[in-house]
Backbone as JSON, one array per atom type, in Angstrom:
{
  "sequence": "XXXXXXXXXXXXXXXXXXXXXXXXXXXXXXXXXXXXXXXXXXXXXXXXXXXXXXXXXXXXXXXXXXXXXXXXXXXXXXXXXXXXXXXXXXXXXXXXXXXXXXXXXXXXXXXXXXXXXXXXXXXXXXXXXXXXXXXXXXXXXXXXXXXXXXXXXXXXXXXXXXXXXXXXXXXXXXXXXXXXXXXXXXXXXXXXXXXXXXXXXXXXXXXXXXXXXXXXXXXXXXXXXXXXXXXXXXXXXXXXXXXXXXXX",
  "N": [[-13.54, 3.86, -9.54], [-15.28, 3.04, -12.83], [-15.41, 3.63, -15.28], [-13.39, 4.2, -17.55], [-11.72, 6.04, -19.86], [-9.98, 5.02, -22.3], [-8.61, 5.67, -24.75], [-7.51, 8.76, -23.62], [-6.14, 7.66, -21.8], [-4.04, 5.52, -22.96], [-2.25, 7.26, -24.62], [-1.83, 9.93, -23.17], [-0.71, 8.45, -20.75], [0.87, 6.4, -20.72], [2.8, 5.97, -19.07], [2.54, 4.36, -16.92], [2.16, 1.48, -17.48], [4.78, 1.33, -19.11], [6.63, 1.57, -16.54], [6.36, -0.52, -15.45], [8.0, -2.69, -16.25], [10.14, -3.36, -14.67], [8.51, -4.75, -12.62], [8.3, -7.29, -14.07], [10.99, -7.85, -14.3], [11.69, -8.93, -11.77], [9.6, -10.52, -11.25], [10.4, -12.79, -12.89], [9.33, -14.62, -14.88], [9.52, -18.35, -16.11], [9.17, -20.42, -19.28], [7.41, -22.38, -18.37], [5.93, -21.9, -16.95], [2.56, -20.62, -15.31], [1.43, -17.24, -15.56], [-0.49, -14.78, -14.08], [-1.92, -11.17, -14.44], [-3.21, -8.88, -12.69], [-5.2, -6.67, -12.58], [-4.9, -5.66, -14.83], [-5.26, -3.38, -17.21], [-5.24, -1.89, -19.76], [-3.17, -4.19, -20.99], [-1.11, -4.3, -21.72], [1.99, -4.73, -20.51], [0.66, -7.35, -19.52], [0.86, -8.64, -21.9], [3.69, -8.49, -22.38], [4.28, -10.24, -20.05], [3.38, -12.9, -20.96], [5.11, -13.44, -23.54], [7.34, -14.39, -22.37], [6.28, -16.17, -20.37], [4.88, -19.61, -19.8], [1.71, -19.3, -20.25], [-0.29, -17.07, -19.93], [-2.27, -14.39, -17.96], [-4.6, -12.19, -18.0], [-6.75, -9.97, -15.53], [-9.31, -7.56, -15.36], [-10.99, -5.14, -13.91], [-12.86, -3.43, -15.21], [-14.65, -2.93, -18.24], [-13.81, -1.07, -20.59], [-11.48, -1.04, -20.46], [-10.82, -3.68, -21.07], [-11.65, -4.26, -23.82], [-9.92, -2.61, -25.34], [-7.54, -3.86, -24.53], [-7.93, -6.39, -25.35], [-8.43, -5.54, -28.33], [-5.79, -4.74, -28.95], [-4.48, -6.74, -28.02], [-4.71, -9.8, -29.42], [-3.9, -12.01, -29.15], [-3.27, -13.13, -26.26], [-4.88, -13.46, -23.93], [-7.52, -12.53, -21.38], [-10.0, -11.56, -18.69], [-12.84, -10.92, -17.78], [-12.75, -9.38, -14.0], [-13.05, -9.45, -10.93], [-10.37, -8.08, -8.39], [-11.22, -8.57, -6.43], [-12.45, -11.26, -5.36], [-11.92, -13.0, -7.27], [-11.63, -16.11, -9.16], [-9.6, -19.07, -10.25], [-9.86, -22.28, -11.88], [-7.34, -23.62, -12.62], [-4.07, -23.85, -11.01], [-2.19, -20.57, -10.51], [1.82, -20.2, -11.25], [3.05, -17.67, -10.96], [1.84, -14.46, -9.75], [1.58, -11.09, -10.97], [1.06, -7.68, -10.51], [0.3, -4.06, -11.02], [0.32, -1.08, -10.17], [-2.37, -1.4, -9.73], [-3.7, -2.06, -7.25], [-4.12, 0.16, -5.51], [-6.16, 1.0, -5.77], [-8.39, -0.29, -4.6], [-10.62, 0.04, -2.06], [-9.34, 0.57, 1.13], [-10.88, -1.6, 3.26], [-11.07, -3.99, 1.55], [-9.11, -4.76, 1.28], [-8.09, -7.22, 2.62], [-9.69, -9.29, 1.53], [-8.91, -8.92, -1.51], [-6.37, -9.84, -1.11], [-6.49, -12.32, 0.03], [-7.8, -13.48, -2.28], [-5.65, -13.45, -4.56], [-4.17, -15.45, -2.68], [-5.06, -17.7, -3.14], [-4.92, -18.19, -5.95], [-2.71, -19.36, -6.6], [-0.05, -21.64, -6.85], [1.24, -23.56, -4.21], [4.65, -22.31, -3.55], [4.37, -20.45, -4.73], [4.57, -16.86, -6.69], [4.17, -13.44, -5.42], [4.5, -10.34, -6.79], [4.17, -7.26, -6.7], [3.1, -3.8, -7.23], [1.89, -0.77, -5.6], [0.36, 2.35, -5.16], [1.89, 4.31, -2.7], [2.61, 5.54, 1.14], [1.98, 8.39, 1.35], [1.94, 8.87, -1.43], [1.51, 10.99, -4.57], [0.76, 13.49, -2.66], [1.2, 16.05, -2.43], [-0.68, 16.94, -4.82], [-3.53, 15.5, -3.84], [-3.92, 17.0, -1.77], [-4.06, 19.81, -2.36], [-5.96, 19.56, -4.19], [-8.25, 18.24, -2.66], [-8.33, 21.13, -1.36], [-8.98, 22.75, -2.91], [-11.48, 21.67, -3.68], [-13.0, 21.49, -1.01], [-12.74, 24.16, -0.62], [-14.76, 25.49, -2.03], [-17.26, 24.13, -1.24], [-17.83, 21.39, -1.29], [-17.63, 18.17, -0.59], [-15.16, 15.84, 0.34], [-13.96, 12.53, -0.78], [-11.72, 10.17, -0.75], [-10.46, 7.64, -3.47], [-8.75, 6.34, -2.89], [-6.05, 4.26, -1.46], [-3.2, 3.97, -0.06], [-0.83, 2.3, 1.16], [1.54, 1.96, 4.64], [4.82, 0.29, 4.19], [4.92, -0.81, 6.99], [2.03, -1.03, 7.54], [1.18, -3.19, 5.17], [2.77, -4.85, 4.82], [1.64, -6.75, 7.3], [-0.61, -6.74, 6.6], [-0.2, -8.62, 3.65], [1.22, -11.03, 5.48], [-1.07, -12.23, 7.43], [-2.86, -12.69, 5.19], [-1.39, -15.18, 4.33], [0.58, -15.01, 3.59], [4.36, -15.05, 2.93], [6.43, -12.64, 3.42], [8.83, -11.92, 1.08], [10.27, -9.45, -0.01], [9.93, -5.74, 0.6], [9.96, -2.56, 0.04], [9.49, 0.9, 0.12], [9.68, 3.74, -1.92], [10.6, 6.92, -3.07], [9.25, 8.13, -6.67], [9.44, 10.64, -8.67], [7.7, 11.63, -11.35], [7.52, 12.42, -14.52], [4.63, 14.16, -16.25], [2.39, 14.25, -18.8], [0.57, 16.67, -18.76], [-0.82, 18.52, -15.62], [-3.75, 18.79, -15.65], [-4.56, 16.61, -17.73], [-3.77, 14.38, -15.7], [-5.15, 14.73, -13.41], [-7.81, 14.74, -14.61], [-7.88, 11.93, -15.45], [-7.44, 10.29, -13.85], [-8.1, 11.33, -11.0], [-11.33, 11.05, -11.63], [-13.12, 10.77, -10.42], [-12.99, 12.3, -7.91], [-14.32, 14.42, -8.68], [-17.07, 14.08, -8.86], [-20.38, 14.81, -9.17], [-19.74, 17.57, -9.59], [-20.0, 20.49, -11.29], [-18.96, 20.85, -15.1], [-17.87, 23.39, -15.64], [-17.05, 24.51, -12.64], [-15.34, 22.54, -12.37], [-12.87, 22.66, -14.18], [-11.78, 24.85, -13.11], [-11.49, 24.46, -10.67], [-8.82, 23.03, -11.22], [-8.0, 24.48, -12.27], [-6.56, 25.96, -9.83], [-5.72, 24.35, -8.5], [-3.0, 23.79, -9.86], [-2.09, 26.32, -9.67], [-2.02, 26.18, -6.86], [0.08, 24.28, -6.68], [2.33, 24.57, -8.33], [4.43, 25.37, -7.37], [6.18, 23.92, -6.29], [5.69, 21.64, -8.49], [6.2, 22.21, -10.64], [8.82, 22.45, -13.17], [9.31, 24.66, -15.16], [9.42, 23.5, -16.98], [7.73, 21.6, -17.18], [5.34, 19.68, -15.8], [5.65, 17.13, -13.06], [4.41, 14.48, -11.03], [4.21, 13.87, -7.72], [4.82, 10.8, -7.24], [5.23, 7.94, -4.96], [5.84, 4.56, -4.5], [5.4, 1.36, -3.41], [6.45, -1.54, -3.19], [6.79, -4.88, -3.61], [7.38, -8.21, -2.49], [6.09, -11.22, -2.28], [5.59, -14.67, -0.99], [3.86, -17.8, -1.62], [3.78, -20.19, 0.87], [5.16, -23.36, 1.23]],
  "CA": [[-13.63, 4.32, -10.93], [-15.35, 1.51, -13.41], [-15.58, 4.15, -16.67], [-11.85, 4.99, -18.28], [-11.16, 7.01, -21.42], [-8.7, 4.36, -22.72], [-7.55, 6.79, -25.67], [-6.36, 9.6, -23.07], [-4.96, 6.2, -20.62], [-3.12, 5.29, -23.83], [-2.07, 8.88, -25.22], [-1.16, 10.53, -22.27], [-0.01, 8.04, -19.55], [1.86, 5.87, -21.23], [4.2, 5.37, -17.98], [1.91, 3.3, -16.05], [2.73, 0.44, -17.96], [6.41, 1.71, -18.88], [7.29, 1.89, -15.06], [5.7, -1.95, -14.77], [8.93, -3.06, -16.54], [10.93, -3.94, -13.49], [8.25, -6.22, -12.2], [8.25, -8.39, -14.53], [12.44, -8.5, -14.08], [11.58, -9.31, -10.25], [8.68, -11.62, -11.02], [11.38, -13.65, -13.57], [8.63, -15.93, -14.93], [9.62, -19.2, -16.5], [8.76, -20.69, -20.0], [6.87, -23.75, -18.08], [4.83, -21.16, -15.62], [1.21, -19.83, -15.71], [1.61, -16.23, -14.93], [-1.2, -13.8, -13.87], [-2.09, -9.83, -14.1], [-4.34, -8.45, -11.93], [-5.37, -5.25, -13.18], [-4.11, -5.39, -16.39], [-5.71, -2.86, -17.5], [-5.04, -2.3, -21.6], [-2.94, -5.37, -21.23], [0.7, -4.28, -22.17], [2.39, -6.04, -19.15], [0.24, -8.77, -19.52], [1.49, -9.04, -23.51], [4.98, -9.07, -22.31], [4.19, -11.61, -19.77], [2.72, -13.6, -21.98], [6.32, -13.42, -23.92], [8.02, -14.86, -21.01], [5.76, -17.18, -19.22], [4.19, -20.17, -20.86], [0.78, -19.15, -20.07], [-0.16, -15.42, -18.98], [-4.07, -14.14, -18.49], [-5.12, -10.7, -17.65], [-7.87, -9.81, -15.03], [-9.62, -6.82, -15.01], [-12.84, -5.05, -13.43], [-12.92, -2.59, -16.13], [-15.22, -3.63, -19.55], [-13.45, -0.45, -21.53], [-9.88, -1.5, -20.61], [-10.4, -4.75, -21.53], [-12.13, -4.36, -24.75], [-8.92, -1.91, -25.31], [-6.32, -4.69, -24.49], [-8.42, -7.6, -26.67], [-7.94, -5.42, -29.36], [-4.39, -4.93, -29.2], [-3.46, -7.77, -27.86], [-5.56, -10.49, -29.5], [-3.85, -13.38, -29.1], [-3.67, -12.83, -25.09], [-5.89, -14.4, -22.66], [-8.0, -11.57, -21.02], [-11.07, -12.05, -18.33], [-13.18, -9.59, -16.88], [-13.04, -9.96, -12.95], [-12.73, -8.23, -9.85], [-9.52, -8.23, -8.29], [-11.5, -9.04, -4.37], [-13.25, -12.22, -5.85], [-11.98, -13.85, -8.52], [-11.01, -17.94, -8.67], [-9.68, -19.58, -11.53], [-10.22, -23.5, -11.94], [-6.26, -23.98, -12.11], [-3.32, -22.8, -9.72], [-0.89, -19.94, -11.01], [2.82, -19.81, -10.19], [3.36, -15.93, -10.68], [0.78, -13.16, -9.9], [2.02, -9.46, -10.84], [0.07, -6.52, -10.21], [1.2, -2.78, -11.14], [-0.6, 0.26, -9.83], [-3.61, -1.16, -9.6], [-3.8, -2.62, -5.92], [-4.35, 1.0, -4.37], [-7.33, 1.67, -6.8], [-8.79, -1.24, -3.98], [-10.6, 0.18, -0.96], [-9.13, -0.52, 2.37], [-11.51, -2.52, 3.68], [-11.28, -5.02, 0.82], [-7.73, -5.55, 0.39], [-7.93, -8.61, 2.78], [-10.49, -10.11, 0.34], [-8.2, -9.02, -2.64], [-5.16, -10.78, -1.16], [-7.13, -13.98, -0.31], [-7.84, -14.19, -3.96], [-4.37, -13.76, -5.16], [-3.09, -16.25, -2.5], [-6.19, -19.26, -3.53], [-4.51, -18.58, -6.59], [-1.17, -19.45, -6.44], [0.13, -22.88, -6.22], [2.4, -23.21, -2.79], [5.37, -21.24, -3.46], [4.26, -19.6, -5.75], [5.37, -15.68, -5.75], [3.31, -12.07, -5.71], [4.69, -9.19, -7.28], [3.31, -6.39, -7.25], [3.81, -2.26, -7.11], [0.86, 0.46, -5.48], [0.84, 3.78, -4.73], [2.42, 3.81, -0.9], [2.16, 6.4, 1.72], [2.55, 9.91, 1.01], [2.01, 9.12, -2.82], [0.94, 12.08, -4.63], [0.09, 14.06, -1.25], [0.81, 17.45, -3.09], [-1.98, 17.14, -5.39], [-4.28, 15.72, -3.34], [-3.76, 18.38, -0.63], [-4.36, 20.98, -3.28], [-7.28, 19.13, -4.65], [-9.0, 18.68, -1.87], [-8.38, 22.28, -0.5], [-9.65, 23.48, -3.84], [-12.7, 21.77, -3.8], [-13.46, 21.9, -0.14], [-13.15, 25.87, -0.59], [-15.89, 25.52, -3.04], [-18.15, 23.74, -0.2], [-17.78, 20.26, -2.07], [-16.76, 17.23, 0.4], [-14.02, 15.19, -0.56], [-13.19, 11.29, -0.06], [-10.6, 9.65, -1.72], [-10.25, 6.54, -4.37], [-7.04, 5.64, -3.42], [-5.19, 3.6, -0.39], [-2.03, 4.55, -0.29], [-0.34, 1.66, 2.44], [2.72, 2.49, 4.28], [5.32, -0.99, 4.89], [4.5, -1.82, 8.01], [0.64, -1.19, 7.71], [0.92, -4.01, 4.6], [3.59, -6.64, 5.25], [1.41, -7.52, 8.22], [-1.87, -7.69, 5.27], [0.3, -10.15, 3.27], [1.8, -12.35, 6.02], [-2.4, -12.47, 7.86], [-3.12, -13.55, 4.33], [-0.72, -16.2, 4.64], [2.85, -15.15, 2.47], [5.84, -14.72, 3.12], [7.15, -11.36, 2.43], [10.43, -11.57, 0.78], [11.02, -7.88, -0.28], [9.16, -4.88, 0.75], [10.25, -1.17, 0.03], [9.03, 2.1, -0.28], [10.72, 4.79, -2.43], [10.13, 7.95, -4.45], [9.21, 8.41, -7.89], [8.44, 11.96, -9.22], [6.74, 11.07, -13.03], [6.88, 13.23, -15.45], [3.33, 14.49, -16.66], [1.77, 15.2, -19.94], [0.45, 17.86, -18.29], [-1.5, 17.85, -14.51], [-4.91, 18.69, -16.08], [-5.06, 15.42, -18.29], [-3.76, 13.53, -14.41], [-6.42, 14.76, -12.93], [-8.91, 13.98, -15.27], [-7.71, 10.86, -15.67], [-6.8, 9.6, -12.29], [-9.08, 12.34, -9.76], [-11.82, 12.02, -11.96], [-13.99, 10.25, -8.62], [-12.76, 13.45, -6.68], [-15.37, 15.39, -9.23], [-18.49, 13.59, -8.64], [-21.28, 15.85, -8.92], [-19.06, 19.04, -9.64], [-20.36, 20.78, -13.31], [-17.79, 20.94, -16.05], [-17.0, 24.71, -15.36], [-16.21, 24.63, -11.58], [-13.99, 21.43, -12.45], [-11.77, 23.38, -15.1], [-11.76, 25.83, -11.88], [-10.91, 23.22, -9.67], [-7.7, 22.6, -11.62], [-6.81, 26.02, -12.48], [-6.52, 26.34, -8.46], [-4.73, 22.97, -8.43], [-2.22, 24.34, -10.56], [-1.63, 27.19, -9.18], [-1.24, 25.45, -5.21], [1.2, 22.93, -6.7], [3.33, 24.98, -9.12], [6.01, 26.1, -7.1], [6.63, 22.01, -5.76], [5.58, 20.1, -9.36], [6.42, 22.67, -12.13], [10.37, 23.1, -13.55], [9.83, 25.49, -15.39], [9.44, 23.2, -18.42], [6.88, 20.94, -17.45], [4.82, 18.91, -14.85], [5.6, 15.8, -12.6], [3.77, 13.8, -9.64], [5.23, 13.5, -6.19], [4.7, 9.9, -6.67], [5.75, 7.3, -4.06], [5.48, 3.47, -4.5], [5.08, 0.53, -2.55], [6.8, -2.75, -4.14], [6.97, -5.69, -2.89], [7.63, -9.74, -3.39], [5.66, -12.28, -1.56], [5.57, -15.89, -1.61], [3.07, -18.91, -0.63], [4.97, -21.05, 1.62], [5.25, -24.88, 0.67]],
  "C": [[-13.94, 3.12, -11.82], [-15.06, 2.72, -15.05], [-14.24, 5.04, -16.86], [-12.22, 5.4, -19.45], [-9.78, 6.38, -21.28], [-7.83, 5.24, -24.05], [-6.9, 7.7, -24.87], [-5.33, 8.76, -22.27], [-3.84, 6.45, -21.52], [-2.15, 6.55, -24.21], [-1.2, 9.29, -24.37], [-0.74, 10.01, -20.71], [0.24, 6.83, -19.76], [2.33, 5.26, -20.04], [3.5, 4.77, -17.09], [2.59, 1.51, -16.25], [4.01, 0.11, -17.85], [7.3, 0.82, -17.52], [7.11, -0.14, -14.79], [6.91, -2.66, -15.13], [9.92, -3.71, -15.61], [10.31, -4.53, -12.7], [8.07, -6.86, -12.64], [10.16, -9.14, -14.25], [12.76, -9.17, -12.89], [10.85, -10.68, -10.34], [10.0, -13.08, -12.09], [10.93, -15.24, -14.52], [9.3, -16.77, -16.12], [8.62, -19.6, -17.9], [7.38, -21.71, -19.83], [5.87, -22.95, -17.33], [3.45, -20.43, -16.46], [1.38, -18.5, -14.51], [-0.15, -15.6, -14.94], [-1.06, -12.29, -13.38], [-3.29, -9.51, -13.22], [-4.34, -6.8, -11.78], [-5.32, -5.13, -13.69], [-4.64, -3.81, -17.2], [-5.28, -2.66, -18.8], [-4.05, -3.33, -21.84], [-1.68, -5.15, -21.64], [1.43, -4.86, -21.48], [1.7, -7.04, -19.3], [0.31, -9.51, -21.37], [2.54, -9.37, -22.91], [5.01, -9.98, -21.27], [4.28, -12.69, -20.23], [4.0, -14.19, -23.06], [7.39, -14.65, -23.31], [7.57, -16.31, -20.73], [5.09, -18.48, -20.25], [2.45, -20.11, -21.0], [0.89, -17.77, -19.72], [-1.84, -15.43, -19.26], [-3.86, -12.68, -17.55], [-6.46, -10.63, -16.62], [-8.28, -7.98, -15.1], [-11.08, -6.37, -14.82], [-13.71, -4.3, -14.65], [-13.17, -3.07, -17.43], [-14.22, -3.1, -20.73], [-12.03, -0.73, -21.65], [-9.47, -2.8, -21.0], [-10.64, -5.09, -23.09], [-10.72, -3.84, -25.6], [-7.55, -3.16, -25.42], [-6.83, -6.26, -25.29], [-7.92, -7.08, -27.59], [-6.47, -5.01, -29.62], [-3.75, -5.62, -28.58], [-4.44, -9.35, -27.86], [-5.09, -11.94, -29.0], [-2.91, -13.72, -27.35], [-5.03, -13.13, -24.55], [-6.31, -13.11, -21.49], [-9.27, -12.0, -20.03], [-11.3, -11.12, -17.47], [-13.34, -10.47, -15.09], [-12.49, -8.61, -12.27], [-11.68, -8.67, -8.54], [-9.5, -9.04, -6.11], [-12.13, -10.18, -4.27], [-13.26, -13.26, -6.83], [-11.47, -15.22, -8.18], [-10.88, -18.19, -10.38], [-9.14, -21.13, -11.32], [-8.35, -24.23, -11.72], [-5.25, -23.15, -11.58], [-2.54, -21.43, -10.89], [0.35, -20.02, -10.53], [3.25, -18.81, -10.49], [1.82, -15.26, -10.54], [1.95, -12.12, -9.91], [0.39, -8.5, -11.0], [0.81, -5.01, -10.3], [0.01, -1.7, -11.46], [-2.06, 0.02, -10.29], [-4.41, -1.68, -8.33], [-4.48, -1.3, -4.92], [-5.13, 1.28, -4.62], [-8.68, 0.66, -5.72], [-9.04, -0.68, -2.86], [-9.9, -0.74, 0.36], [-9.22, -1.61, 3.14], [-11.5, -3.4, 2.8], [-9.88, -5.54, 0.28], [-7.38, -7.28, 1.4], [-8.68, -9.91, 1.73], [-9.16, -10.47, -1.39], [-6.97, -9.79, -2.63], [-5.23, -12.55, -1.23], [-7.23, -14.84, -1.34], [-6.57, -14.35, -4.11], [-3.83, -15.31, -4.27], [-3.95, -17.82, -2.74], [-5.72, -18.77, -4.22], [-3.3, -19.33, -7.22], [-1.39, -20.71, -6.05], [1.16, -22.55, -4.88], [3.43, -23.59, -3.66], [5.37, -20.39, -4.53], [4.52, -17.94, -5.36], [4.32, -14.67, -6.56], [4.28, -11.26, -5.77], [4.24, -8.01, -7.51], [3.97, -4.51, -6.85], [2.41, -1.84, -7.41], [1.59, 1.45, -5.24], [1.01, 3.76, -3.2], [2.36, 5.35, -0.41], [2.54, 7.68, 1.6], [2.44, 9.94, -0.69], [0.75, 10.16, -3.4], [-0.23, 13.26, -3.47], [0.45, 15.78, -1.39], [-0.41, 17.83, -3.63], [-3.05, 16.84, -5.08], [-4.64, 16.58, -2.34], [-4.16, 19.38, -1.66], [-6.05, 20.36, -4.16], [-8.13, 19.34, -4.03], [-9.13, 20.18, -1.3], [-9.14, 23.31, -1.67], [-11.29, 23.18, -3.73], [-13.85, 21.78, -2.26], [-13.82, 23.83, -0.03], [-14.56, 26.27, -1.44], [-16.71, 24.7, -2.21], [-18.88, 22.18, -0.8], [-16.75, 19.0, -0.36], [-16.05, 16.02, -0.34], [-14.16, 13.18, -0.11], [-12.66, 10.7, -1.34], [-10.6, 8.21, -2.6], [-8.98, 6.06, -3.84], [-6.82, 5.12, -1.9], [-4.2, 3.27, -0.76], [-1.23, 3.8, 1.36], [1.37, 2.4, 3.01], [3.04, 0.93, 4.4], [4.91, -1.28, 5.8], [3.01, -1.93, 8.39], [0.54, -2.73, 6.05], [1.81, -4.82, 4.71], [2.44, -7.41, 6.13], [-0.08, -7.92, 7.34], [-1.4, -9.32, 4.43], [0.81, -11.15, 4.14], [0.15, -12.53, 7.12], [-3.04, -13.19, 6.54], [-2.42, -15.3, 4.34], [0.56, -16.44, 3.66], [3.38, -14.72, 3.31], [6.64, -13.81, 2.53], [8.54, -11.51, 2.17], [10.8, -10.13, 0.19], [10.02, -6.74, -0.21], [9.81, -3.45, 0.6], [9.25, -0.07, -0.61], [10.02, 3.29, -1.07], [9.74, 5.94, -3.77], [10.42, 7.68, -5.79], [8.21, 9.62, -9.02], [8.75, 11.56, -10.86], [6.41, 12.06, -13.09], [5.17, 13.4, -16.17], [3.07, 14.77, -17.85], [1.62, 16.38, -19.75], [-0.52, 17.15, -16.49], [-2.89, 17.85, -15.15], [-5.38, 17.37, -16.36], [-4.97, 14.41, -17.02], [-4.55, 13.74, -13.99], [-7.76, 14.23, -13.43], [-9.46, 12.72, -15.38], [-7.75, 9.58, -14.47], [-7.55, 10.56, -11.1], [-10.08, 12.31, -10.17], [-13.19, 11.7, -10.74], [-14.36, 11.75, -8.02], [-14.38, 14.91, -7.37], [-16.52, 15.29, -9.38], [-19.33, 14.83, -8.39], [-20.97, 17.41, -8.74], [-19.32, 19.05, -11.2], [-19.03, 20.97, -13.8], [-16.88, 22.46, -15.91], [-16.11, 24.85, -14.03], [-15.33, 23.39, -11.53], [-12.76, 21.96, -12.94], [-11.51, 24.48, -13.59], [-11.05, 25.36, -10.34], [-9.15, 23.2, -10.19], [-7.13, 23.48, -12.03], [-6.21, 26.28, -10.83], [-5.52, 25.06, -7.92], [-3.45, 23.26, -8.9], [-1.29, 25.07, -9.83], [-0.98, 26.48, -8.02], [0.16, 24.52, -5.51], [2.22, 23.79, -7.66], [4.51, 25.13, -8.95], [6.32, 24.44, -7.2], [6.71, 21.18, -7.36], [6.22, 21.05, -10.7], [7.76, 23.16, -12.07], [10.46, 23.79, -14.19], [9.32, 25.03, -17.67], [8.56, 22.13, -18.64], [6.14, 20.26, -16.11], [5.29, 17.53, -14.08], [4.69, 15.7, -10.98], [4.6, 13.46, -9.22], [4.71, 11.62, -6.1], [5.74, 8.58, -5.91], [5.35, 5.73, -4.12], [6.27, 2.36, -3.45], [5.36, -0.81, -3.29], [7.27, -3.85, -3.38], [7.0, -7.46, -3.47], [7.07, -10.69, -2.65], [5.54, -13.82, -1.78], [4.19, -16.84, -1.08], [3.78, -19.82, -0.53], [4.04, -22.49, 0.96], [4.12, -25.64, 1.6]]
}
C-alpha cells in the first residue's frame, strides 16, 4: 500500500499510534540517545520520542504520511525511506517500530532487519510490535471468501510471523532477542467498513466501487456473530512484540 487517506488514518484509527505507547516504555530512551521510527507513519510516536530521546527521526515509505506528520509535527526530524534499504551516515542507539513491520513482504524482512541492525550502534536495542500469527484471521477469512465467491483472486499485504518463525529472523540478522511474545488484542473499531477501507484496501485491486461496498456488506455479515457486541465492532487482533539487541 504506498497511497493512505491520512484524514480517515487520523479520524478513525487513532489506536495505531495509542497502542504504540508501551513501546516507547520498553524502548526507555535516554536524554543523550539518538532514537529511530521506522514507519512512523503521521509521526505521533516519533513526536513523543523525540520528547524523551535527545535526538529522534522518523522514516517512512509513504510521501502522504509524511507530509501529514511534517505538518503536525514540525519541529521533528522526518525522512522519506524504505524500511528494506535505508542507511543513515550516523549510528542510532534505539530503533522502535509499531505496526508497521508486517506491512513488509516476507521475502524482504531479512533486508529490512539488516537495515535496522547497520543502524544501531553495538548494543544498541530494537523494539518493535507487528501483527503476529493468527492476527485478524476472522476478517480476512471472510474477506477473502467474499471476494473469492465473486471469482476475484486474493493475496494478502500482510505477514503476520509467528515467535519461532521470527526470533530465528532477528538472531540470522545478528541480535540478540531479549523478549519475544505473542498475545491477543481485540481493538475496538470505528466501524469494520472504514478498517477495511483503510487497511484491506490492496485486497480490492481492480474490484469497482459497487461490488466493494458488496464485498463488505458480506464481510459483515460472516464476522458479526465473532466481532459485533451488540454495540459495536472490534478486530481479532494478535501482536507480535519483541526486544532485540546488537551484541557488543
Amino acid at each position: 500500500m504506498t497511497d493512505w487517506d491520512t484524514g480517515r488514518y487520523e479520524d478513525d484509527h487513532a489506536f495505531v499510534s495509542a497502542y504504540g505507547a508501551d513501546l516507547l516504555s520498553l524502548l526507555d530512551p535516554a536524554p543523550d540517545e539518538r532514537a529511530l521510527d521506522v514507519g512512523c507513519g503521521t509521526g505521533h510516536l516519533t513526536a513523543e520520542l523525540d520528547e524523551t530521546a535527545g535526538e529522534a527521526v522518523g522514516i517512512d515509505r509513504s510521501a502522504a504520511m509524511l507530509r501529514e506528520a511534517r505538518a503536525e509535527h514540525p519541529d521533528v526530524s522526518f525522512v522519506r525511506a524504505d524500511a528494506r534499504s535505508f542507511a543513515f551516515a550516523e549510528p542510532f542507539d534505539a530503533v522502535l517500530s509499531n505496526a508497521a513491520l508486517h506491512w513488509i513482504p516476507e521475502a524482504d524482512h531479512g533486508d529490512a532487519l539488516a537495515s535496522v541492525f547497520d543502524a544501531l550502534r553495538p548494543g544498541g536495542r530494537f523494539v518493535a510490535e507487528l501483527g503476529g500469527t493468527g492476527n485478524v484471521e476472522t476478517i480476512e477469512r471472510a474477506l477473502r471468501a467474499e471476494l473469492e465467491a465473486r471469482g476475484h483472486s486474493v493475496e494478502s499485504p500482510w505477514y503476520f510471523p509467528s515467535v519461532g518463525a521470527y526470533a530465528p529472523r532477528l538472531e540470522d540478522a545478528g541480535f540478540e532477542v531479549r523478549l519475544m511474545r505473542l498475545f491477543e488484542r481485540p481493538t475496538e473499531l470505528e466501524s469494520i467498513e472504514s478498517w477495511l477501507r483503510m487497511f484491506g484496501e490492496s485486497f480490492f485491486a481492480g474490484v469497482g466501487e459497487p461490488e466493494v461496498a458488496a464485498v463488505i456488506e458480506g464481510v459483515k455479515e460472516r464476522t458479526r456473530e465473532a466481532l459485533y457486541d451488540g454495540g459495536g465492532w472490534h478486530a481479532d487482533y494478535r501482536r507480535l512484540r519483541f526486544v532485540a539487541v546488537k551484541p557488543l
